[in-house]
LUMMI-42919 format. One record per residue (C-alpha): x, y, z; residue in three letters. Coordinates in steps of 0.001 Angstrom, whole numbers. Example, Ala and Ser with C-alpha at 12.3 -4.5 7.8 and 13.67 -1.06 7.14 Angstrom:
east:12300; north:-4500; up:7800; residuo:ALA
east:13670; north:-1060; up:7140; residuo:SER
! end
This chain:
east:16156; north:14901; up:-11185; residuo:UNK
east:14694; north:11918; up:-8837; residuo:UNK
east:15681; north:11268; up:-5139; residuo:UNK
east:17272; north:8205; up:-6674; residuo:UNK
east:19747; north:10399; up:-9297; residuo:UNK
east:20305; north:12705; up:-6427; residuo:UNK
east:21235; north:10066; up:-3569; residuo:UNK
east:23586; north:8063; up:-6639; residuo:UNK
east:25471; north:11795; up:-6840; residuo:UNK
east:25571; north:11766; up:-2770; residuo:UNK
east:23169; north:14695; up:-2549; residuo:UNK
east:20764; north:15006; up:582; residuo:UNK
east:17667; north:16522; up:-552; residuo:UNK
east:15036; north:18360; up:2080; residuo:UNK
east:13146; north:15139; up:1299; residuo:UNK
east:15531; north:12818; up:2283; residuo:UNK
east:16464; north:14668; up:5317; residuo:UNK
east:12216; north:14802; up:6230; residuo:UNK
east:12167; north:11142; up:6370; residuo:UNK
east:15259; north:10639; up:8239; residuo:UNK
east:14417; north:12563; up:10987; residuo:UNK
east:10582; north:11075; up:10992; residuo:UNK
east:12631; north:7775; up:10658; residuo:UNK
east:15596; north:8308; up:13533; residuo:UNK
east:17703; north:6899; up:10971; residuo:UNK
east:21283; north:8443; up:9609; residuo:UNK
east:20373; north:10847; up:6079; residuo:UNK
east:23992; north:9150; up:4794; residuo:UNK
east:22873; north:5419; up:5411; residuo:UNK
east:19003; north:6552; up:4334; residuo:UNK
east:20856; north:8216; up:652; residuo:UNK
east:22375; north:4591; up:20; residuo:UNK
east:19358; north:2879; up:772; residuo:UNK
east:18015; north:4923; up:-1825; residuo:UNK
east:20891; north:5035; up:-4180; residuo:UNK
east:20612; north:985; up:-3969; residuo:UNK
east:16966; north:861; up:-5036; residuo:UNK
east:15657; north:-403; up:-1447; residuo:UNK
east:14353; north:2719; up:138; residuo:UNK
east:11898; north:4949; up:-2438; residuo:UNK
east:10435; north:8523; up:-1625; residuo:UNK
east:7081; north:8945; up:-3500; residuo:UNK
east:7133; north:12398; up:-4042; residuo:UNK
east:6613; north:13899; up:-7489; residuo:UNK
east:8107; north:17480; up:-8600; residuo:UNK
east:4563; north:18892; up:-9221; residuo:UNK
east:3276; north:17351; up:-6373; residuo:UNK
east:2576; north:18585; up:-2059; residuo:UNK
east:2377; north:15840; up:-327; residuo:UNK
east:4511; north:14966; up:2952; residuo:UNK
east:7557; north:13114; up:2172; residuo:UNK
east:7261; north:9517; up:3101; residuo:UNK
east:10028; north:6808; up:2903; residuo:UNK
east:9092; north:2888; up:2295; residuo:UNK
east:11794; north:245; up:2395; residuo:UNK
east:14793; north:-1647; up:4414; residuo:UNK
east:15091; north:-721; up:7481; residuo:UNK
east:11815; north:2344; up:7968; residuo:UNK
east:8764; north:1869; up:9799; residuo:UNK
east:6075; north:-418; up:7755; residuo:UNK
east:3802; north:2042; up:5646; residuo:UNK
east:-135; north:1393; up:4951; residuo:UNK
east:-1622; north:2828; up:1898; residuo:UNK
east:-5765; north:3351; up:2417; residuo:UNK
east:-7351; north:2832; up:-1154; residuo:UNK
east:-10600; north:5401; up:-1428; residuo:UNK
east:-12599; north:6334; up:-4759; residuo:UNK
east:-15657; north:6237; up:-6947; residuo:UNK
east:-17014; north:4033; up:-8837; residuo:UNK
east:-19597; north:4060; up:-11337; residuo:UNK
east:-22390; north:3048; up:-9108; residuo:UNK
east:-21146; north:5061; up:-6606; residuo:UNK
east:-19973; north:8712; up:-7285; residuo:UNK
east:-20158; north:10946; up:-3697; residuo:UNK
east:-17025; north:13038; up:-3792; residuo:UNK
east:-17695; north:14605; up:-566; residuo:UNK
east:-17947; north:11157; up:1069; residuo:UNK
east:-14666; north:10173; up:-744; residuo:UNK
east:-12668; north:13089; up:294; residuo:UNK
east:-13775; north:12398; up:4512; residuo:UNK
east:-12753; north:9553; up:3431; residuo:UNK
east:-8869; north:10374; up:2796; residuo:UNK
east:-9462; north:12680; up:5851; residuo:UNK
east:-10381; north:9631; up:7997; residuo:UNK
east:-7343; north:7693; up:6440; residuo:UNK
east:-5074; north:10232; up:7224; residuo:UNK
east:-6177; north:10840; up:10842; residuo:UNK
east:-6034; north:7287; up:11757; residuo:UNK
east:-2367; north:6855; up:10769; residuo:UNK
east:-2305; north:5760; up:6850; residuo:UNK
east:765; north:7050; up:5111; residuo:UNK
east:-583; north:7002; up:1814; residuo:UNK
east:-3743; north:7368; up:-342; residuo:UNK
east:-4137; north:5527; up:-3542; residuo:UNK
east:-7438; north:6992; up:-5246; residuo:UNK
east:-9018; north:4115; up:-7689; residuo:UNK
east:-11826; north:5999; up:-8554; residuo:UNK
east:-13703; north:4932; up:-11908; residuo:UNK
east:-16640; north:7574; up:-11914; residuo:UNK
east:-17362; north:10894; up:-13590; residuo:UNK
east:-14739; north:13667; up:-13689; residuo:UNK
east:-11782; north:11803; up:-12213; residuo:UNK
east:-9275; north:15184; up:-12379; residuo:UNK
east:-11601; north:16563; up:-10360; residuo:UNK
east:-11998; north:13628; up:-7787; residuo:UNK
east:-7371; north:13725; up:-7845; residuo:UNK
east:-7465; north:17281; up:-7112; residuo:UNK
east:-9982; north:17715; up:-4596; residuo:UNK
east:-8033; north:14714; up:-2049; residuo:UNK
east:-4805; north:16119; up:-3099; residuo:UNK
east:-5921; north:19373; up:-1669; residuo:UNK
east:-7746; north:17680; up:1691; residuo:UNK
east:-4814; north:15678; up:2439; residuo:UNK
east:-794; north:15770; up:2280; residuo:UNK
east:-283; north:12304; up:2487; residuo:UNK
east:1562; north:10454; up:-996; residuo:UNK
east:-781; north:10036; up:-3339; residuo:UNK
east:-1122; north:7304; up:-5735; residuo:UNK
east:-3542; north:6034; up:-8949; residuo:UNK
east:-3808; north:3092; up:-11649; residuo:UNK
east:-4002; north:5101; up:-14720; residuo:UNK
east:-4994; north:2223; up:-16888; residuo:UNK
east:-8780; north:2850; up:-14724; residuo:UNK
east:-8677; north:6621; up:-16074; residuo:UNK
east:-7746; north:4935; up:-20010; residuo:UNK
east:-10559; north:2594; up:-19617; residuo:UNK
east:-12649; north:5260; up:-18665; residuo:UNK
east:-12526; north:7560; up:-21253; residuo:UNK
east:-12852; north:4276; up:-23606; residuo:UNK
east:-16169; north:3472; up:-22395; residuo:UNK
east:-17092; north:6989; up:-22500; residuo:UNK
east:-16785; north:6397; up:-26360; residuo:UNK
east:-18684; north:3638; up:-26853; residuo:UNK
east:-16119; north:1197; up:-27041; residuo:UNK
east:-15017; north:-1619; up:-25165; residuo:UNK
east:-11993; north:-2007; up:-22806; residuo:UNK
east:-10543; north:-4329; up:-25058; residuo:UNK
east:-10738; north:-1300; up:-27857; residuo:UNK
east:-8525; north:577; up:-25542; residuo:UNK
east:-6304; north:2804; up:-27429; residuo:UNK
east:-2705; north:2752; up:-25778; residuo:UNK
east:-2300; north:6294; up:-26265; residuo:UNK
east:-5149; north:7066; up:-23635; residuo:UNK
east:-2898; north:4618; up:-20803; residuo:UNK
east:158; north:7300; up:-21910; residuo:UNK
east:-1955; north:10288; up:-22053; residuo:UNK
east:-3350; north:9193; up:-18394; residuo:UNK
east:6; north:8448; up:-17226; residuo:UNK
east:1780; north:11833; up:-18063; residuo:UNK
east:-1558; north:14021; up:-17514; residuo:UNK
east:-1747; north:12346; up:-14044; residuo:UNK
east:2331; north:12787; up:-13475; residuo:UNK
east:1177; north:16658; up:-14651; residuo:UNK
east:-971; north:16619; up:-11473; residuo:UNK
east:989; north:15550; up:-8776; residuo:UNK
east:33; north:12028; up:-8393; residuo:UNK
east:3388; north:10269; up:-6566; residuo:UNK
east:3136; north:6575; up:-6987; residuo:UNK
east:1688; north:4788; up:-9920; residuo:UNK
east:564; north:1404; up:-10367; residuo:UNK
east:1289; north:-11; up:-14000; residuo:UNK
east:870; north:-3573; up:-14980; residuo:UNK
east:4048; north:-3872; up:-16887; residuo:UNK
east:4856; north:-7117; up:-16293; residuo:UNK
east:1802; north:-9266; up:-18189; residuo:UNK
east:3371; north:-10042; up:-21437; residuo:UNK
east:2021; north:-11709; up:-24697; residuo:UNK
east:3805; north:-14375; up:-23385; residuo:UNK
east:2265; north:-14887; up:-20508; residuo:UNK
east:-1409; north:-14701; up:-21183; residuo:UNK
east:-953; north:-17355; up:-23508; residuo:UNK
east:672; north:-19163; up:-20932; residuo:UNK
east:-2530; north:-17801; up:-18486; residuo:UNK
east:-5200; north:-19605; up:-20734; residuo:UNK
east:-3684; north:-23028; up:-20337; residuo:UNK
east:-3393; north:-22982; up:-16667; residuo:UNK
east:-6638; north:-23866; up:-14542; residuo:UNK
east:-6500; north:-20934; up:-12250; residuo:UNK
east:-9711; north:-21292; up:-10241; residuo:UNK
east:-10467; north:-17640; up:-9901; residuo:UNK
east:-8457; north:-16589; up:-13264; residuo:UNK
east:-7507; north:-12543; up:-13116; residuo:UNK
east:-9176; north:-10929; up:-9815; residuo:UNK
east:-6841; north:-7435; up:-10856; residuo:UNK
east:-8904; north:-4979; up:-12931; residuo:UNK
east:-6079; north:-3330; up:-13991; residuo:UNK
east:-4216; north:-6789; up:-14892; residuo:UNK
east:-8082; north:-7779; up:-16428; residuo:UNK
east:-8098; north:-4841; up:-18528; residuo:UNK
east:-4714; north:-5596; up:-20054; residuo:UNK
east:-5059; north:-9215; up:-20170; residuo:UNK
east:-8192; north:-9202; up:-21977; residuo:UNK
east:-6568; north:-6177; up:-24278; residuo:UNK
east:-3814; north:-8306; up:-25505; residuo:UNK
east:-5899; north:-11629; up:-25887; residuo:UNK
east:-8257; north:-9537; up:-28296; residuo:UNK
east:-5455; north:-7894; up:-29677; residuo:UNK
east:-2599; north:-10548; up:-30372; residuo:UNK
east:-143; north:-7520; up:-29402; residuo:UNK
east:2279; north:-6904; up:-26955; residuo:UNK
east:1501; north:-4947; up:-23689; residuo:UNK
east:2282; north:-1408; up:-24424; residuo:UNK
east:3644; north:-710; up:-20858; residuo:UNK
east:6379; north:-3808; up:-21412; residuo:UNK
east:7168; north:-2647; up:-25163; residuo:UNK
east:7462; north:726; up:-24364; residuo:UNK
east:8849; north:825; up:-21117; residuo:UNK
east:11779; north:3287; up:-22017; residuo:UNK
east:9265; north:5568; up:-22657; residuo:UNK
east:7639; north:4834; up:-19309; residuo:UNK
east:10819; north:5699; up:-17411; residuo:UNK
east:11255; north:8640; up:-19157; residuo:UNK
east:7839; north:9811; up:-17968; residuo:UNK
east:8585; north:8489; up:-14818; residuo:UNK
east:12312; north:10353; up:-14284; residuo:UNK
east:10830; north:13721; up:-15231; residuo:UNK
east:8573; north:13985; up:-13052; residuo:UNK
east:10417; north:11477; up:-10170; residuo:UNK
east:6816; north:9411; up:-10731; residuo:UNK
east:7981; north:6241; up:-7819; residuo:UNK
east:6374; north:3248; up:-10159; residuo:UNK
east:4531; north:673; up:-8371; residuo:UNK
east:4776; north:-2587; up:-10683; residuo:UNK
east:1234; north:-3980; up:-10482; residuo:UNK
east:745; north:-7634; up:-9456; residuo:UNK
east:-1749; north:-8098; up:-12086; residuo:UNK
east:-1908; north:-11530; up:-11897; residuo:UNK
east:-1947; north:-12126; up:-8484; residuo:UNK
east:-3492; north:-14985; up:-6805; residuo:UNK
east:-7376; north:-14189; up:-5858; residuo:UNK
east:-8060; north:-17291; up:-4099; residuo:UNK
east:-5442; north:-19573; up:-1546; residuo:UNK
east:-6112; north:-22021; up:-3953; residuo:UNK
east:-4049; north:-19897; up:-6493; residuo:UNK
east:-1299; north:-18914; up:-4742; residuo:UNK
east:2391; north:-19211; up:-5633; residuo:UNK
east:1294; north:-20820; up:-9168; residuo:UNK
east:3195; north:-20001; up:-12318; residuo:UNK
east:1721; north:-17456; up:-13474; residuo:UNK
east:2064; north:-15371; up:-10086; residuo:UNK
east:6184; north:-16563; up:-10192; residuo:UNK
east:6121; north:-15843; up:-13822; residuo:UNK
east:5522; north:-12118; up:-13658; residuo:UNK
east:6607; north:-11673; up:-10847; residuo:UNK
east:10399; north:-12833; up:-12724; residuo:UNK
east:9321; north:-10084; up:-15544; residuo:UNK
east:8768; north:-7432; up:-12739; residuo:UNK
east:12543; north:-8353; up:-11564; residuo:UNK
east:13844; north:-7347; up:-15299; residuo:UNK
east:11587; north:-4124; up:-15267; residuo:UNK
east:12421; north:-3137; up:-11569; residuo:UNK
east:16689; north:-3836; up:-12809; residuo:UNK
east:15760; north:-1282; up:-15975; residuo:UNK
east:14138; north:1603; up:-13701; residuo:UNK
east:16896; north:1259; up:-11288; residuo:UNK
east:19603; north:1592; up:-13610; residuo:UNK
east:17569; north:4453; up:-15278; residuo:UNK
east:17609; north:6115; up:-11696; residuo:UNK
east:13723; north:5973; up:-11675; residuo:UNK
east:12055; north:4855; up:-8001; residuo:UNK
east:10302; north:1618; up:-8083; residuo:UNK
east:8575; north:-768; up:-6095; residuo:UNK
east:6690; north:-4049; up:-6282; residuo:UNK
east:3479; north:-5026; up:-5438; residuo:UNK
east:2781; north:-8950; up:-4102; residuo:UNK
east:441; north:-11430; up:-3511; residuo:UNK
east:-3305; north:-10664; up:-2209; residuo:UNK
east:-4450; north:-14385; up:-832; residuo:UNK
east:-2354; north:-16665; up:490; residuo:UNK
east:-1709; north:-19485; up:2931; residuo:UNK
east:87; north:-18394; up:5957; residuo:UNK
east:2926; north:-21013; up:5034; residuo:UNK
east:3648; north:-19451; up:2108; residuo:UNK
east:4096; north:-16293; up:3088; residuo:UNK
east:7525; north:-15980; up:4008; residuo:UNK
east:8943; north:-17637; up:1102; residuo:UNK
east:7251; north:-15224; up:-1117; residuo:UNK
east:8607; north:-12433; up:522; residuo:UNK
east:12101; north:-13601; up:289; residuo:UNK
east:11389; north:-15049; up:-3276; residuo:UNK
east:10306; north:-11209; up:-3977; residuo:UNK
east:13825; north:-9871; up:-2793; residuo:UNK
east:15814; north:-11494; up:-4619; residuo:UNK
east:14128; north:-11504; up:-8052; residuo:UNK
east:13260; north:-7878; up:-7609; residuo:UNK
east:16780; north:-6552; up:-6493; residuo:UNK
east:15569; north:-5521; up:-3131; residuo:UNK
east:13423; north:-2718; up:-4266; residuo:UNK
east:10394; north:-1944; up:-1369; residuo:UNK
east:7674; north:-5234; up:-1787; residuo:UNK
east:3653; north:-3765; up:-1676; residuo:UNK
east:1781; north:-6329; up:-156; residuo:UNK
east:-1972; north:-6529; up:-189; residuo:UNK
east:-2962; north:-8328; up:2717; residuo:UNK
east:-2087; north:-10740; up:2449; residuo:UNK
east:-5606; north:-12790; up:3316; residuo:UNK
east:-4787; north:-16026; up:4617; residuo:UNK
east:-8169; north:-17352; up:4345; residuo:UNK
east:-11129; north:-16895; up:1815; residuo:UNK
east:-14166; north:-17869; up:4545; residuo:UNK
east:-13771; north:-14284; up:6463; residuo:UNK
east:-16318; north:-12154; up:4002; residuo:UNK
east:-17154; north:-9147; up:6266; residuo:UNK
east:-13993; north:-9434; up:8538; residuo:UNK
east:-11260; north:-9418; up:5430; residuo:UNK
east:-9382; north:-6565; up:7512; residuo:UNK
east:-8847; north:-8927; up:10239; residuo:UNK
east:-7581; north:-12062; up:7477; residuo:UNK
east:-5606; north:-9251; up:5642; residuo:UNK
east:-4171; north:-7956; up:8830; residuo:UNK
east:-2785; north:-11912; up:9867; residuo:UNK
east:-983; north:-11969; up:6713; residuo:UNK
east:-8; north:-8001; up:6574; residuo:UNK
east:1748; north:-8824; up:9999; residuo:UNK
east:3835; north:-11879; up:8846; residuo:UNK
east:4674; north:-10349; up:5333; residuo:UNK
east:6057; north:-7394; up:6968; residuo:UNK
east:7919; north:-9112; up:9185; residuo:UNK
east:9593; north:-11183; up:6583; residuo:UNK
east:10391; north:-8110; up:4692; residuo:UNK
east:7552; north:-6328; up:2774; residuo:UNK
east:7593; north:-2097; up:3195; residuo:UNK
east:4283; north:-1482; up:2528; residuo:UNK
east:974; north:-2965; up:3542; residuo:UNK
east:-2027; north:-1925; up:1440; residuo:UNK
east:-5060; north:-2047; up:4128; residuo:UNK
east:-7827; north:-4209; up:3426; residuo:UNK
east:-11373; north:-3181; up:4929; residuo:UNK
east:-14452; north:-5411; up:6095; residuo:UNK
east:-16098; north:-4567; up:2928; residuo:UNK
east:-13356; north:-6518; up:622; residuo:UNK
east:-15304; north:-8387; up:-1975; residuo:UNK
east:-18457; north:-7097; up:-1064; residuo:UNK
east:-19184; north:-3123; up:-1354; residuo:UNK
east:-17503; north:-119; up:-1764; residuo:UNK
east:-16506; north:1056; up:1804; residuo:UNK
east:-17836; north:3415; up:4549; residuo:UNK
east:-16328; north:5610; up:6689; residuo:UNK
east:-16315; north:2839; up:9163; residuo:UNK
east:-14757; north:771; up:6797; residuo:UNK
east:-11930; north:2611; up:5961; residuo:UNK
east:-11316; north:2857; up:9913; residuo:UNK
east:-11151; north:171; up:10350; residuo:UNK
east:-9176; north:-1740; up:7650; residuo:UNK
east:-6215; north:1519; up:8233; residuo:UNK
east:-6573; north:258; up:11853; residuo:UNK
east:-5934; north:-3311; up:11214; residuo:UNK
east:-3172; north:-2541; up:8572; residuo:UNK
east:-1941; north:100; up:11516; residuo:UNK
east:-1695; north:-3146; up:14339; residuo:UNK
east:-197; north:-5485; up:11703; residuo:UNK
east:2622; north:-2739; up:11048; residuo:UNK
east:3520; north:-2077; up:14531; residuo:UNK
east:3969; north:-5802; up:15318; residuo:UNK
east:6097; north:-6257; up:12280; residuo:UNK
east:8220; north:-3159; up:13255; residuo:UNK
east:8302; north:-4576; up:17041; residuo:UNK
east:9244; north:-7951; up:15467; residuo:UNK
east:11832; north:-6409; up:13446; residuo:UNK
east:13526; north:-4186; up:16434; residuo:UNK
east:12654; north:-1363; up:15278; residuo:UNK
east:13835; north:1168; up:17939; residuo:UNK
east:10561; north:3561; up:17471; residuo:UNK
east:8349; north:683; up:17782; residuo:UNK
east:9822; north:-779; up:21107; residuo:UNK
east:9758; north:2522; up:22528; residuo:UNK
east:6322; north:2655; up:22018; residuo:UNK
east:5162; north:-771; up:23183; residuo:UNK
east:7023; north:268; up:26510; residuo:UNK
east:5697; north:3671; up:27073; residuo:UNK
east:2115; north:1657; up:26765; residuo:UNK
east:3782; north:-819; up:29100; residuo:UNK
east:4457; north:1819; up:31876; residuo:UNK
east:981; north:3638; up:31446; residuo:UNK
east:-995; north:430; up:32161; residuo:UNK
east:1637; north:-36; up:35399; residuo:UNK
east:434; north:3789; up:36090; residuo:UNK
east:-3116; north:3302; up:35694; residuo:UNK
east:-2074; north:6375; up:33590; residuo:UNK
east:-5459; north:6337; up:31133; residuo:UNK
east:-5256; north:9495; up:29075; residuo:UNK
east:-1420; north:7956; up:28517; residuo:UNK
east:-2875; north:4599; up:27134; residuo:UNK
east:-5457; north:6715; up:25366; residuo:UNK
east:-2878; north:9139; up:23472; residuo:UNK
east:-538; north:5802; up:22773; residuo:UNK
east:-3451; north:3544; up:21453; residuo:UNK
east:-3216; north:3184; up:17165; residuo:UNK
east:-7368; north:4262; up:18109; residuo:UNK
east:-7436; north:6848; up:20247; residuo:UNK
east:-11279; north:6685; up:20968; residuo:UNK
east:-12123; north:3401; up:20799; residuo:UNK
east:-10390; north:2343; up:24238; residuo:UNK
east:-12060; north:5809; up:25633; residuo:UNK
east:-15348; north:4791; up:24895; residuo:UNK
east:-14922; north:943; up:26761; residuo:UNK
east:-13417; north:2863; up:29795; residuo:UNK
east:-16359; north:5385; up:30082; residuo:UNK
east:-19031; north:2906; up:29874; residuo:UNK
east:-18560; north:2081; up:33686; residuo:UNK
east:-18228; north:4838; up:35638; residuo:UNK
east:-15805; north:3848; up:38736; residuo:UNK
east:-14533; north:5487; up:42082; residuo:UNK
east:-11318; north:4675; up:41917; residuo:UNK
east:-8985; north:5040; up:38559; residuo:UNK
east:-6513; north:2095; up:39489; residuo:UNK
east:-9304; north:-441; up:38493; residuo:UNK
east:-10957; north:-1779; up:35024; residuo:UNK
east:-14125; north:-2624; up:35633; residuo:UNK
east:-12920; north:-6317; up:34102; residuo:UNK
east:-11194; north:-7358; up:37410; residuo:UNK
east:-12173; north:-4268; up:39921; residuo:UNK
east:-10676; north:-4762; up:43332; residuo:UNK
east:-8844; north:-7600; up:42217; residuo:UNK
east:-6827; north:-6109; up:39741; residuo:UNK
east:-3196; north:-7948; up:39572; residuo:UNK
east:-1383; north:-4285; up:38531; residuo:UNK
east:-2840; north:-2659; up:41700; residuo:UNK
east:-3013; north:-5476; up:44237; residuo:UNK
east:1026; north:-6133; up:43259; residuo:UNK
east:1801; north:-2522; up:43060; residuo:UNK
east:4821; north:-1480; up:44529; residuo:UNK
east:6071; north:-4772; up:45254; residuo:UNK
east:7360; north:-6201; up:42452; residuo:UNK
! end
């Protein structure tokens, strides 16, 4: 059974209950979010992780990506990683590694953390390809399959699968003039599998199979954008549009199979665009939760990409995307730090809470005012405990020492809050 079978019977599961407390929303309105396809629950049967709702009408989720890769293989350094991630506030892990002994690597941050965790199988296929000496485009579907269901096996909760590139569509892909062509590896590995091939992608053609996967072990898919725009100058073209109408299709199919699903949207574009893409995204897709990444809104920001991705995170979640995938200051450059991964979950953390305050999210405003009336109350350790970085606004206070707390040392004896207090 998946939350979505149970919540279409009118049955409140311990899971559904955990996020409507964390949530202060009504379990009853939460199961017909569910039942409707808006509100998922990531949480496999085989899986621990702490129950997490995305969708209509719940606090804005950020998903930290961490992993290997095959120049880079520290699992150690990945699992303080996920630790890092979790302890600044991300509500999910998605593990992309591509180096040796990837079980290993899923275990080992299932075990450090008990946030959702999700994976792109199609990495794990094309890893055990290369490891016999073929290519990716030699990719034997039965490996994606065998991934998929060993990885389901495991506990992994969310999957990204790039169902939606067709036959069709790649055709369609080498007419258009894309400047930056496919930036998705996942959507490059299957792209370049059915050019070389000339057949059909095995995740479309065999998507019944897929759901039935998916239902037995209440697997949440996560459509993959795989054609997604990877420069400004590529954003809303046809292609994007194009699968993103397949994904509506497959996301109508997994609903009415009672199998969670979500979407996952556009990684660069304009700030103008945003909105429309979001609400474009709704409709097609049947209101089923919209995974954003980013979006950047600008391609000159190498270095500060959390910052770009954290512009467009805000705006997309405040026209209606669930889920912001954090982008860190190493995007397009390097695998990330520690530091990195701090701060690209911080910047996906401030662009959530600004969407939620935007939206009226009761939590949110409650927050923003309890900040409010610690700053009024020189109340420091309050402003400390409510900041989305605890110790970064500790550290600026502490490095000038002063007499008296009711002062910064910005404005000093001419602070506004103090020099007002008491009379307005």
């Amino acid at each position: 059974m998946t939350q979505k079978s149970e919540a279409q019977k009118g049955n409140i599961t311990p899971e559904m209950e955990y996020v409507a407390k964390s949530e202060n929303i009504d379990v009853n309105k939460l199961v017909k979010l569910i039942d409707s396809g808006k509100v998922v629950i990531p949480k496999n049967v085989n899986g621990h992780s702490k129950p997490c709702g995305i969708g209509e009408g719940l606090r804005t989720k950020v998903n930290a990506n961490i992993g290997s890769s095959s120049k880079i293989d520290d699992l150690d350094l990945e699992i303080n990683k996920a630790k890092l991630a979790q302890e600044y506030g991300a509500d999910a892990i998605m593990d992309l590694s591509t180096g040796s002994d990837l079980k290993l690597f899923r275990k080992k941050i299932m075990d450090a953390v008990d946030l959702c965790i999700g994976t792109v199988p199609i990495y794990e296929a094309g890893v055990v390809t290369l490891a016999k000496n073929r290519e990716i485009i030699d990719m034997d579907p039965d490996d994606i399959f065998k991934a998929i269901e060993n990885q389901a096996k495991e506990g992994v909760d969310f999957m990204t699968l790039h169902c939606g590139i067709t036959k069709d569509l790649v055709e369609k892909l080498k007419a258009t003039k894309r400047m930056m062509g496919i930036v998705s590896r996942g959507g490059t590995f299957m792209a370049s599998w059915i050019n070389h091939n000339g057949l059909e992608n095995p995740l479309y053609e065999n998507y019944d199979y897929l759901l039935e996967l998916s239902y037995e072990y209440d697997i949440t898919l996560s459509l993959g954008d795989g054609l997604r725009p990877g420069c400004l100058a590529d954003a809303s073209d046809i292609p994007q549009i194009q699968e993103l109408v397949n994904l509506g299709g497959l996301v109508k199919r997994a609903q009415d199979a009672n199998v969670q699903v979500m979407v996952e949207g556009p990684g660069h574009m304009p700030l103008n665009q945003i909105r429309a893409n979001m609400e474009i995204q709704k409709t097609i897709c049947h209101g089923a939760p919209f995974y954003v990444l980013g979006p950047l809104v600008t391609d000159l920001a190498p270095g500060y990409d959390h910052i770009t991705g954290a512009i467009g995170g805000a705006i997309a979640a405040t026209a209606g995307a669930s889920f912001l995938c954090y982008v860190t200051p190493a995007e397009h450059l390097s695998l990330p730090s520690l530091e990195d991964v701090k701060e690209g979950v911080v910047a996906s953390k401030i662009a959530a809470e600004a969407a939620d305050v935007a939206k009226g999210l009761p939590q949110a405003w409650e927050r923003e005012r309890a900040m409010a009336r610690a700053r009024k109350d020189f109340d420091w350790e309050g402003q400390f405990d409510l900041a989305l970085d605890k110790s970064k606004p500790r550290k600026y206070r502490d490095k000038c020492e002063l007499d008296d707390d009711e002062m910064c040392a910005m404005c000093g004896e001419y602070c506004a809050v103090k020099i007002a207090k008491g009379d307005f």
